[in-house]
C-alpha positions as a Markdown table, in Angstrom:
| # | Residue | x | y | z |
|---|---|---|---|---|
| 1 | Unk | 116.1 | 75.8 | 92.6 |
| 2 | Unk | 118.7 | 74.0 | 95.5 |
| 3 | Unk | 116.6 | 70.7 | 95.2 |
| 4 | Unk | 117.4 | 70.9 | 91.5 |
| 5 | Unk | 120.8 | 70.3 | 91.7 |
| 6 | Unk | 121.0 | 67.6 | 94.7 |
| 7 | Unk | 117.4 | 66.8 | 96.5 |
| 8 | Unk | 118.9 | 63.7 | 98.5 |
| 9 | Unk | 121.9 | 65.8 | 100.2 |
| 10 | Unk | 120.5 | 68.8 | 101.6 |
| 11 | Unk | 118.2 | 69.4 | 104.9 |
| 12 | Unk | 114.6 | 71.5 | 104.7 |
| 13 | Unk | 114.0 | 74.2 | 106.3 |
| 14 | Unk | 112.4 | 72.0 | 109.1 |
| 15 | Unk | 115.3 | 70.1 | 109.8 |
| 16 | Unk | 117.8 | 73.1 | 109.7 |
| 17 | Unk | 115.5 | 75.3 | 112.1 |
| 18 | Unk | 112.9 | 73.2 | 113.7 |
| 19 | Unk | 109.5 | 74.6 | 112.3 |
| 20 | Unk | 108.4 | 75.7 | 108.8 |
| 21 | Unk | 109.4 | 78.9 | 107.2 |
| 22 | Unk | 106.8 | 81.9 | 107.1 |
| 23 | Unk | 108.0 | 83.3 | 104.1 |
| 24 | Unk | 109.2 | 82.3 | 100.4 |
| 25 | Unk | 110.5 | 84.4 | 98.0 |
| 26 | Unk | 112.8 | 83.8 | 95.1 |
| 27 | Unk | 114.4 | 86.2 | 91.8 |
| 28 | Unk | 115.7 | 84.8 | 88.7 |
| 29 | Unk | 119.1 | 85.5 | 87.5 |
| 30 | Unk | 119.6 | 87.4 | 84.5 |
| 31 | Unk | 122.0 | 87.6 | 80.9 |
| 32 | Unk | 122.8 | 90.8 | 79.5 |
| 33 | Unk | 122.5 | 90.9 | 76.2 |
| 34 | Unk | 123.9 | 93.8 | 75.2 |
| 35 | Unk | 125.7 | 96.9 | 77.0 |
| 36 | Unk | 128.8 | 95.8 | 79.1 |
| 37 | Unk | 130.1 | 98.0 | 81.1 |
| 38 | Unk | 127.9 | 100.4 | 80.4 |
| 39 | Unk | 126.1 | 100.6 | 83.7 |
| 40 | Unk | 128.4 | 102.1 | 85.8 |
| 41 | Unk | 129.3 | 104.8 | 83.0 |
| 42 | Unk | 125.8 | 105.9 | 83.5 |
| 43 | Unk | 124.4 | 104.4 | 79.8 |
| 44 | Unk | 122.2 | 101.9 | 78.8 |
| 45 | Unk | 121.6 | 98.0 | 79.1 |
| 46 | Unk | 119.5 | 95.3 | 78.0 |
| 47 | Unk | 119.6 | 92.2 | 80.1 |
| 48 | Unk | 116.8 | 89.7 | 80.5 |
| 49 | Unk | 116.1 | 87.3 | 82.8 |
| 50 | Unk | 116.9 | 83.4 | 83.1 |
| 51 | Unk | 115.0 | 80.1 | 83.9 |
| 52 | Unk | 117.2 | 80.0 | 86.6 |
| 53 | Unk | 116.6 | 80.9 | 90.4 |
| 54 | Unk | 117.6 | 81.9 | 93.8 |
| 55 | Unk | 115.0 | 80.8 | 96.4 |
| 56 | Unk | 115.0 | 81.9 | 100.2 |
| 57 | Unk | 112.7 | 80.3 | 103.1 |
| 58 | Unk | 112.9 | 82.6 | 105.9 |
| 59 | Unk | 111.0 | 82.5 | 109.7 |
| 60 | Unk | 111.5 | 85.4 | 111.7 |
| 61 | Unk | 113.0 | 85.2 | 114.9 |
| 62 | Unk | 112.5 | 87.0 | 117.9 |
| 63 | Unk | 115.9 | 88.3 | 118.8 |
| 64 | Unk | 118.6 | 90.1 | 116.5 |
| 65 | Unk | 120.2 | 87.1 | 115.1 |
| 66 | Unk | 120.0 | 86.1 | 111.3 |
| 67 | Unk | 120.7 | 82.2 | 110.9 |
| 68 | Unk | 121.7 | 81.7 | 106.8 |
| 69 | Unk | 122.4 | 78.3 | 105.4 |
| 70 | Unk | 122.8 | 78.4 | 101.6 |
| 71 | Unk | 122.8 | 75.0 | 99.0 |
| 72 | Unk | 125.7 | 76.1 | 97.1 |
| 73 | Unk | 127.8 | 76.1 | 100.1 |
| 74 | Unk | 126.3 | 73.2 | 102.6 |
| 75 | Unk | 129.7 | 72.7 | 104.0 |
| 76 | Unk | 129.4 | 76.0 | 105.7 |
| 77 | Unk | 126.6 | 74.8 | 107.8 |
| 78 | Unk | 124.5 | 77.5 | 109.7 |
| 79 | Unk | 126.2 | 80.6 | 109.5 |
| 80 | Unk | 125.1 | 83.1 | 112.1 |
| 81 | Unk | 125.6 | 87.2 | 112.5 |
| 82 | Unk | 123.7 | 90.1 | 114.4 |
| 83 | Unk | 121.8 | 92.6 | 113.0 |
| 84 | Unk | 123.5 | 96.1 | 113.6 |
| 85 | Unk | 127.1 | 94.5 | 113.8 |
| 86 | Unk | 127.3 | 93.1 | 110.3 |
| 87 | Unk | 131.0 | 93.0 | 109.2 |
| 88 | Unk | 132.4 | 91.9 | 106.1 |
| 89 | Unk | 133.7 | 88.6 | 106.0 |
| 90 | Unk | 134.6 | 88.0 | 102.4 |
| 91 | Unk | 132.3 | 85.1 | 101.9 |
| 92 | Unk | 129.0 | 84.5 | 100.6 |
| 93 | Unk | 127.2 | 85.4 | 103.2 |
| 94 | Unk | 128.1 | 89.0 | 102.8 |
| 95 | Unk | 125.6 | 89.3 | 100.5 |
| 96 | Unk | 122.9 | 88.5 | 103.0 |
| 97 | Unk | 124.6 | 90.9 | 105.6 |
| 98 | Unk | 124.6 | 94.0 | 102.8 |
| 99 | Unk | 121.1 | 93.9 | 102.5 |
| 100 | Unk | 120.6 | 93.5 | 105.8 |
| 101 | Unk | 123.2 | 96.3 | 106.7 |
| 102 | Unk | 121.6 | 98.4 | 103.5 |
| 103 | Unk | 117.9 | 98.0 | 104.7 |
| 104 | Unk | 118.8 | 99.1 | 108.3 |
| 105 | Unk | 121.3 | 101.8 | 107.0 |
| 106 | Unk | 117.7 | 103.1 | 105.1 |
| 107 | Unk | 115.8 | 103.3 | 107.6 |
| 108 | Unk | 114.6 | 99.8 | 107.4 |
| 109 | Unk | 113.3 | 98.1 | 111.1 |
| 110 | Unk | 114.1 | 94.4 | 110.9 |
| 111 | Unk | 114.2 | 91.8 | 113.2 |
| 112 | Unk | 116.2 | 88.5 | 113.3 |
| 113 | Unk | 115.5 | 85.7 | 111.1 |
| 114 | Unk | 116.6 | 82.1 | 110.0 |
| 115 | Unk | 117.2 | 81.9 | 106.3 |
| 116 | Unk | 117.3 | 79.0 | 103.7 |
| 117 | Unk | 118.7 | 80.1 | 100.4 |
| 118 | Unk | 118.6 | 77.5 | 97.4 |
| 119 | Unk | 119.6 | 78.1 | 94.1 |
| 120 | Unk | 120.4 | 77.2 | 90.3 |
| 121 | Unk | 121.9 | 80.3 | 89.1 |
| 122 | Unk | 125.3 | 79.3 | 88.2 |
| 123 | Unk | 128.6 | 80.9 | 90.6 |
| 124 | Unk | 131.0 | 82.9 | 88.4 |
| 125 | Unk | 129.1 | 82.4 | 85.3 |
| 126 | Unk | 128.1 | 85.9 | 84.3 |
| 127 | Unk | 124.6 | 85.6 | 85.3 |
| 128 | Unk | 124.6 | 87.6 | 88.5 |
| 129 | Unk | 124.1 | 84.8 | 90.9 |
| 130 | Unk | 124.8 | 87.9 | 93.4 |
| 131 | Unk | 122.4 | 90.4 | 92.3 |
| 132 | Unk | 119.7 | 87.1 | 92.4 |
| 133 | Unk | 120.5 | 86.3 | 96.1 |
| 134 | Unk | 120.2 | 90.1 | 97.5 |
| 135 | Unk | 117.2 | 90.3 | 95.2 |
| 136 | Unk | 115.2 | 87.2 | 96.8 |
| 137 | Unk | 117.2 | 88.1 | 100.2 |
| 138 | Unk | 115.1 | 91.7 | 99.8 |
| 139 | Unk | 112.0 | 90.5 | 98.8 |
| 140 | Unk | 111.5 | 87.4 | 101.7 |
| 141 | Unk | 112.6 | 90.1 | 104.3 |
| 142 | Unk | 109.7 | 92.7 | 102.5 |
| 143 | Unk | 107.1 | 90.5 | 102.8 |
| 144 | Unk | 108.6 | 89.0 | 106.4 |
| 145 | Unk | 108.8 | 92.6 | 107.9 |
| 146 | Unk | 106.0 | 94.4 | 105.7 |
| 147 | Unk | 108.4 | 96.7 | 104.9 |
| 148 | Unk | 107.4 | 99.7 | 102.6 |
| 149 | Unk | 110.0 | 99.6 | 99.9 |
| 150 | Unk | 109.4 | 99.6 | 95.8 |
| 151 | Unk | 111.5 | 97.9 | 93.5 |
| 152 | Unk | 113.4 | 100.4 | 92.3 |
| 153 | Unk | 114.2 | 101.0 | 96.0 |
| 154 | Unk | 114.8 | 97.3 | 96.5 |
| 155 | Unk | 117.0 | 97.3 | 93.3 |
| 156 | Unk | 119.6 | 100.5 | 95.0 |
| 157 | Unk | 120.0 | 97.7 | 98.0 |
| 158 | Unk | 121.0 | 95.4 | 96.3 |
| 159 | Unk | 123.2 | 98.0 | 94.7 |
| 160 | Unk | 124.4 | 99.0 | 97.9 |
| 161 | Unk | 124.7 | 95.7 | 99.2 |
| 162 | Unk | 127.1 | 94.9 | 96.4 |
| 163 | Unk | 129.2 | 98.4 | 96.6 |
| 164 | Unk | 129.4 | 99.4 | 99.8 |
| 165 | Unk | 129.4 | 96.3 | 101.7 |
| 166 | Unk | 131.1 | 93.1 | 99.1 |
| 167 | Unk | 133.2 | 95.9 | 97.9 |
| 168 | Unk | 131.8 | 95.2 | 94.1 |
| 169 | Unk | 131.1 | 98.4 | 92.1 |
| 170 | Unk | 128.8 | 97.3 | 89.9 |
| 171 | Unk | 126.1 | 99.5 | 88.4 |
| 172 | Unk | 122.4 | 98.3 | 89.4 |
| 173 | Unk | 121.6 | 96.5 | 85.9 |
| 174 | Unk | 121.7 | 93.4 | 87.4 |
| 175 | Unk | 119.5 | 94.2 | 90.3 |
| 176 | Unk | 117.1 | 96.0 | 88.5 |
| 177 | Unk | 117.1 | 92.8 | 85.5 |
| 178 | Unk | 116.0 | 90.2 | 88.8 |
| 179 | Unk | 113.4 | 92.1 | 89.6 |
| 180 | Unk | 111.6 | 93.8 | 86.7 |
| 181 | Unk | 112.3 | 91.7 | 83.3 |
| 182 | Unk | 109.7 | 89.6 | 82.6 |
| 183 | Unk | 109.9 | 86.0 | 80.5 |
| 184 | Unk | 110.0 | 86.5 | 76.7 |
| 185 | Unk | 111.3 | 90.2 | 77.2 |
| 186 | Unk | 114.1 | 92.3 | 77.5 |
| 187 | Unk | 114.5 | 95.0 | 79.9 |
| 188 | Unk | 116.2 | 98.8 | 78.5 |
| 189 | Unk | 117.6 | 100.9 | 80.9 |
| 190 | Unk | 118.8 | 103.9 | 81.3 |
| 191 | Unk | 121.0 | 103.3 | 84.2 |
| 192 | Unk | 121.9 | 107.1 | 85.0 |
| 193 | Unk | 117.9 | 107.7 | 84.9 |
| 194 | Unk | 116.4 | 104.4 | 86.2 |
| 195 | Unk | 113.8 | 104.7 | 83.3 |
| 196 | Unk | 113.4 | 101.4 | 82.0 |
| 197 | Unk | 110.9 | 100.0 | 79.7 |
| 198 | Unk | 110.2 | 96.0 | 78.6 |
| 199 | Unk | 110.8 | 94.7 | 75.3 |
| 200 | Unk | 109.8 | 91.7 | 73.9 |
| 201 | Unk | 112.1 | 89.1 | 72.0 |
| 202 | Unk | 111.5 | 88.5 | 68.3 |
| 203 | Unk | 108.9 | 85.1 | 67.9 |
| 204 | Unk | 112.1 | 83.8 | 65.5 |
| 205 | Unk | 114.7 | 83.7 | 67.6 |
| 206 | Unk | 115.8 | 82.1 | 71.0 |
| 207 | Unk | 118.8 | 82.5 | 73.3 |
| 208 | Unk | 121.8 | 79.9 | 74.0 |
| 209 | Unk | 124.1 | 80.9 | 77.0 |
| 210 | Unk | 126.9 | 78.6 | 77.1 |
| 211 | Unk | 129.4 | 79.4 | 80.2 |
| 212 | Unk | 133.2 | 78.6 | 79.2 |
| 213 | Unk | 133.3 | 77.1 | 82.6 |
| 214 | Unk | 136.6 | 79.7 | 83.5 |
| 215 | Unk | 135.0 | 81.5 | 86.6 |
| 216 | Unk | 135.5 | 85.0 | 87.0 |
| 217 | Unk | 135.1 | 87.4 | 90.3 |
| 218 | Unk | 134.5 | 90.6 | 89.8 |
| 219 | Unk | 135.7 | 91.3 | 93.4 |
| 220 | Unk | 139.3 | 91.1 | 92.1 |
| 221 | Unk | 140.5 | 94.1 | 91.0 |
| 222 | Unk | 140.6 | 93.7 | 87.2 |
| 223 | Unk | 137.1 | 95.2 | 87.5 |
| 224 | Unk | 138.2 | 97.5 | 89.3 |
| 225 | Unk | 141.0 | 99.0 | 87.2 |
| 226 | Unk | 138.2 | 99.3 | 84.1 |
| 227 | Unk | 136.1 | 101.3 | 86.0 |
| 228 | Unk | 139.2 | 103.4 | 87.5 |
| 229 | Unk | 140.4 | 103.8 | 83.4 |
| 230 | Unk | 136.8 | 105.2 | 82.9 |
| 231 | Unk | 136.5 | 107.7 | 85.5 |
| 232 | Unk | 140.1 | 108.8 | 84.5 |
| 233 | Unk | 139.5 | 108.9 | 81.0 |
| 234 | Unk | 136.0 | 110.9 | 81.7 |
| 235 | Unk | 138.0 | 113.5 | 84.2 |
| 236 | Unk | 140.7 | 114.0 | 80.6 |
| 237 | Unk | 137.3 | 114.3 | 78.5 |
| 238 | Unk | 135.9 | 116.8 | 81.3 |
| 239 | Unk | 132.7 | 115.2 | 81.4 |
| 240 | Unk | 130.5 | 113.4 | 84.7 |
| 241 | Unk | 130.5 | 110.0 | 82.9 |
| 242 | Unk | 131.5 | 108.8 | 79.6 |
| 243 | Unk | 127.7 | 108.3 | 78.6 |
| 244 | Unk | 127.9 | 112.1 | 78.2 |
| 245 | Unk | 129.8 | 111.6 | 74.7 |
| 246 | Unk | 128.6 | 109.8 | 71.5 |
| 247 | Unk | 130.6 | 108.6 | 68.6 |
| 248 | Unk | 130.8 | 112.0 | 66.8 |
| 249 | Unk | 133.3 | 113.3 | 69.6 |
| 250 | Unk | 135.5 | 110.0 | 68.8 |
| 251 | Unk | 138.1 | 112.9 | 67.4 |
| 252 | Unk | 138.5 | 113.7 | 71.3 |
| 253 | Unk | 138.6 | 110.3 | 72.5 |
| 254 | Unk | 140.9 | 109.3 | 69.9 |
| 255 | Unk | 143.7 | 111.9 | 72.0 |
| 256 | Unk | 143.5 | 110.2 | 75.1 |
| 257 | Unk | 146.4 | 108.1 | 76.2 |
| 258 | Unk | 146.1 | 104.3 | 75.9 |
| 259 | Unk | 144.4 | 102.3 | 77.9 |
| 260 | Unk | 142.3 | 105.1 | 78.5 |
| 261 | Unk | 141.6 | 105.9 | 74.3 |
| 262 | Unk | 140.5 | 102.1 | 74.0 |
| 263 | Unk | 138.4 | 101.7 | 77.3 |
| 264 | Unk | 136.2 | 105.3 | 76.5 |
| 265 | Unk | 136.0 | 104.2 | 73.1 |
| 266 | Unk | 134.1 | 101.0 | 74.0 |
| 267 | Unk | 131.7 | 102.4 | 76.2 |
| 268 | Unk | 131.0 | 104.9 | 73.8 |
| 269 | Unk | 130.1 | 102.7 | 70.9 |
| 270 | Unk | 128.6 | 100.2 | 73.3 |
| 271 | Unk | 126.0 | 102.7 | 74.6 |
| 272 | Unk | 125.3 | 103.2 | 70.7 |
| 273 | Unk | 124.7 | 99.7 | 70.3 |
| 274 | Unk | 122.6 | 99.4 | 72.8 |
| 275 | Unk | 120.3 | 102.0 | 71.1 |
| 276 | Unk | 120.7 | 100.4 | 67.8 |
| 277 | Unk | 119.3 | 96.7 | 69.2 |
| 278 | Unk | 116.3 | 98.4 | 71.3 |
| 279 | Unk | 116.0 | 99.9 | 67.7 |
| 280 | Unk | 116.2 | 96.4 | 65.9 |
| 281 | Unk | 113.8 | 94.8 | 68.6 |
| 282 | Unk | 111.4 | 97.3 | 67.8 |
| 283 | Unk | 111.2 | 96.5 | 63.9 |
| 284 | Unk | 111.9 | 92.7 | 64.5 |
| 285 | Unk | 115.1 | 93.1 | 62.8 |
| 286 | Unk | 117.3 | 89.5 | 63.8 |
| 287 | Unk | 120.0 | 90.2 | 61.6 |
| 288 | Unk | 121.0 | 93.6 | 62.5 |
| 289 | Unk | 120.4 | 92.5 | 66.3 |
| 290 | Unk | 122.7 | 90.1 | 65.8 |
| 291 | Unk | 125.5 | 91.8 | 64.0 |
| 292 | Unk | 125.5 | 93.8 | 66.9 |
| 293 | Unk | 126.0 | 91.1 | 68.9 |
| 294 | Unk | 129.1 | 90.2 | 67.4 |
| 295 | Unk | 130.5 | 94.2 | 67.2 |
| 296 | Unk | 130.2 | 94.1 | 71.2 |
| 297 | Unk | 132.2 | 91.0 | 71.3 |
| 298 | Unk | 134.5 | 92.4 | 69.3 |
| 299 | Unk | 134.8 | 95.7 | 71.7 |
| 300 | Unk | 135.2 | 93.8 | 74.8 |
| 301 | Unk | 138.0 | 91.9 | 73.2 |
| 302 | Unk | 139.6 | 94.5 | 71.9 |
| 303 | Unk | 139.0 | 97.4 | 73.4 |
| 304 | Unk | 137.9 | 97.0 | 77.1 |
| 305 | Unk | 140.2 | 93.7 | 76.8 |
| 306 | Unk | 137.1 | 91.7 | 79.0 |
| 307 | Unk | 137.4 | 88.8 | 77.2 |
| 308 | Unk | 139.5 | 85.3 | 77.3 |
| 309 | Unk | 140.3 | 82.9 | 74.5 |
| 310 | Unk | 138.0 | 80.5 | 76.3 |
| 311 | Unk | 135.3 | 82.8 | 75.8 |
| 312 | Unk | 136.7 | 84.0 | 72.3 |
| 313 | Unk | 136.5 | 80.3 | 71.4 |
| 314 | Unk | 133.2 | 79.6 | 72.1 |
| 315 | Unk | 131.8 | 82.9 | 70.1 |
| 316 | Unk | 133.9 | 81.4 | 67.2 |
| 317 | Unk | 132.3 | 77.8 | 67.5 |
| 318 | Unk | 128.9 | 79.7 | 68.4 |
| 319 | Unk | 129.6 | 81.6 | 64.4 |
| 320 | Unk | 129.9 | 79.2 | 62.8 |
| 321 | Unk | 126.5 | 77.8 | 63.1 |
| 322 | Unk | 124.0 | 79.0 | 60.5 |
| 323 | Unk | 121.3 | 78.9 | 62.7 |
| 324 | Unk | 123.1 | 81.3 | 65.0 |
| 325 | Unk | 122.6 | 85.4 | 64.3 |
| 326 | Unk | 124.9 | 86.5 | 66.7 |
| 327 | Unk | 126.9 | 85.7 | 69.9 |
| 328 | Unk | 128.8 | 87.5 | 72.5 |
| 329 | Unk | 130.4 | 87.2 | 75.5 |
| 330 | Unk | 128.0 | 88.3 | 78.3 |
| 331 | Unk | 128.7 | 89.5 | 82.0 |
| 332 | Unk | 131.5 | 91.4 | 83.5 |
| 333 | Unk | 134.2 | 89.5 | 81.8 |
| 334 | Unk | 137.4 | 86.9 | 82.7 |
| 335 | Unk | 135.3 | 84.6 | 82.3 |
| 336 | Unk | 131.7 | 83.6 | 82.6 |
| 337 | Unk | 129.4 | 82.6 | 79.7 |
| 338 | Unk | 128.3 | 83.6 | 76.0 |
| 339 | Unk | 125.2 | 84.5 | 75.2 |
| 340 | Unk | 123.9 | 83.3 | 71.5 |
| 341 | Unk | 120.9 | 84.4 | 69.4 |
| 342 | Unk | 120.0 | 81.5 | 67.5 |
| 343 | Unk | 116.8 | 81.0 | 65.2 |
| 344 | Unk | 113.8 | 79.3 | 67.2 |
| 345 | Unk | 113.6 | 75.8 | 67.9 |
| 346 | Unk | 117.6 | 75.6 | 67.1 |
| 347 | Unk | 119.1 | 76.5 | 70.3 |
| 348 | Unk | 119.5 | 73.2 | 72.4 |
| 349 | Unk | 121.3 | 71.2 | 69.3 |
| 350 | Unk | 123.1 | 74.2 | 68.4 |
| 351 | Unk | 124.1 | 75.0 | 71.9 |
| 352 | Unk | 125.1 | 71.3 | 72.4 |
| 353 | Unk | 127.1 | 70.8 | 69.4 |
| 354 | Unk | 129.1 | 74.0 | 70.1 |
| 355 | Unk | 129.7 | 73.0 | 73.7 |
| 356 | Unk | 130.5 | 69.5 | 72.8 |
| 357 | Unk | 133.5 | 71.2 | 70.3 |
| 358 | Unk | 134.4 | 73.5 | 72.8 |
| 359 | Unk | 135.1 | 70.9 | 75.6 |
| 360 | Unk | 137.4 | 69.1 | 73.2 |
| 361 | Unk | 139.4 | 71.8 | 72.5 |
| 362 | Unk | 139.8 | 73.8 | 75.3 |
| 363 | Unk | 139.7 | 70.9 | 78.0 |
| 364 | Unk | 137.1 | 72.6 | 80.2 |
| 365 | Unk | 133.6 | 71.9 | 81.3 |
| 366 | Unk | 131.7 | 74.1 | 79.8 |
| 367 | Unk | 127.6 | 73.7 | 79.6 |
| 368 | Unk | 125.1 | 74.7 | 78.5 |
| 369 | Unk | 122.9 | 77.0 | 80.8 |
| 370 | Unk | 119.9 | 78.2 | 78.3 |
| 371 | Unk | 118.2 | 76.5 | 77.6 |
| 372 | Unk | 117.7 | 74.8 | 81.1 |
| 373 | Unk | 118.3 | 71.3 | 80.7 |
């Protein structure tokens, strides 16, 4: 959590606000390891969660003012807004306002409150360091206000939070992955449904994520533009979302015009590997789990063109290790981290050695995220 990362530098939640907080809540980040861009095509993911967390202390207050101070941004000092006139600002703390602005927008009665946030999931990483601050945001304020919402319910604010409000349009994986994936287990979802079931990770294998250290934000419009390409290429297809289709329609994907061919053609084979690893995780089945780790890299390089040679590099390093199965990039993409399945007790070296060769190379300063240090 904040105190992790520098304990002597930043104030309590006495000293920022005078008394104790009431309330303490926190929600891990999470790694996807298979299904990109999925989500918002209405298919199927399968993050799970990391040792990594967002924290927030929170005392009510007895007017309409929320007071936010964050770790990750000390500079910023108290930052202060009023419930009902939340307005984007295009900083951080318009995460807190979206779930505020969400929760209210719902139907939600809140009062003000001073907030201490503190965290260790990595900014621009590919871990959803977003979806883990509305997530710990909505459950402090839950338990603060006693208010009547269920996690699936907390997971669309988040959602809504991050569309409506940041101006994101994710899907609600990550959400959904902070609150509901348990250690040890993966989390299946069937984003158009919500239905979502846990898996548990084969005993033989462990994950690395290494992040390239090239930050991506997925509020620039690259992100944008894919999930534009889909809807357009769905509208050519004359189909709701491209989860509608499976490979054995590739003949009609195959006659849309490019980008559009190559974008509809990931997702498509995407959503089928996603079925083919909750398959594989089911029989215990490493190898095939992690061939399809490297066929989804291979898609968002080539197809959904996600990828950078940073990131391409580090799946290379990560393939040549023989104690890693597989290895991907994870996350939205332009950036952000890989995710490796490497046989059990390997992970650390392995993850160190390939980080070590990657720095040299590429010049930047990558680490290595899982597992924690």
């Amino acid at each position: 959590m904040g105190s992790d990362t520098a304990p002597h530098q930043h104030p309590d939640f006495i000293a920022l606000f005078g008394r104790p907080p009431e309330t303490v809540a926190s929600a891990p980040g999470r790694v996807n390891l298979i299904g990109e861009h999925t989500d918002y095509n209405g298919g199927f993911v399968l993050p799970t969660v990391i040792p990594q967390r967002t924290t927030v202390e929170l005392a009510r207050r007895p007017d309409r003012l929320v007071h936010v101070w964050s770790d990750g941004v000390p500079d910023s000092g108290v930052v202060t807004f009023e419930l009902g006139r939340e307005r984007r600002a295009g900083n951080w703390v318009d995460y807190v306002r979206g779930v505020t602005w969400a929760l209210a927008d719902e139907g939600f009665s809140l009062a003000g409150a001073d907030l201490r946030i503190s965290s260790n999931v990595p900014l621009g990483s590919g871990l959803s360091s977003s979806a883990a601050i509305e997530m710990s945001v909505v459950k402090a304020l839950r338990e603060a206000f006693s208010l009547a919402i269920e996690p699936l319910g907390m997971a669309r604010v988040g959602r809504r939070a991050e569309n409506e409000f940041v101006g994101v349009p994710t899907g609600v994986m990550d959400q959904m992955a902070s609150l509901l994936a348990g250690d040890g287990h993966a989390l299946f979802i069937d984003t158009r449904t919500l239905a979502y079931r846990s898996l548990p990770l084969p005993p033989t294998v462990e994950l690395a994520v290494i992040n390239s250290g090239v930050s991506h934000n997925l509020s620039k419009g690259d992100y944008r533009t894919r999930r534009r390409e889909c809807e357009e290429a769905s509208r050519l297809l004359g189909v709701a979302e491209l989860r509608d289709l499976t490979t054995a329609e590739m003949h009609r994907i195959d006659a849309l015009p490019e980008p559009l061919r190559r974008r509809a053609r990931h997702v498509v084979t995407e959503n089928e590997r996603v079925l083919a690893a909750v398959a594989a995780l089911e029989c215990g089945d490493v190898e095939s789990l992690g061939r399809l780790f490297y066929a989804s890299h291979d898609s968002m390089r080539d197809d959904y063109e996600v990828s950078v040679p940073e990131i391409d590099r580090l799946v290379e390093l990560a393939r040549r290790e023989p104690a890693v199965r597989g290895a991907r990039l994870t996350g939205g993409g332009f950036g952000g981290s890989i995710v490796a399945l490497v046989d059990r007790g390997e992970a650390a070296t392995v993850a160190a050695r390939v980080c070590d060769a990657y720095r040299g190379e590429s010049g930047q300063p990558g680490d290595v995220l899982v597992p924690a240090p």
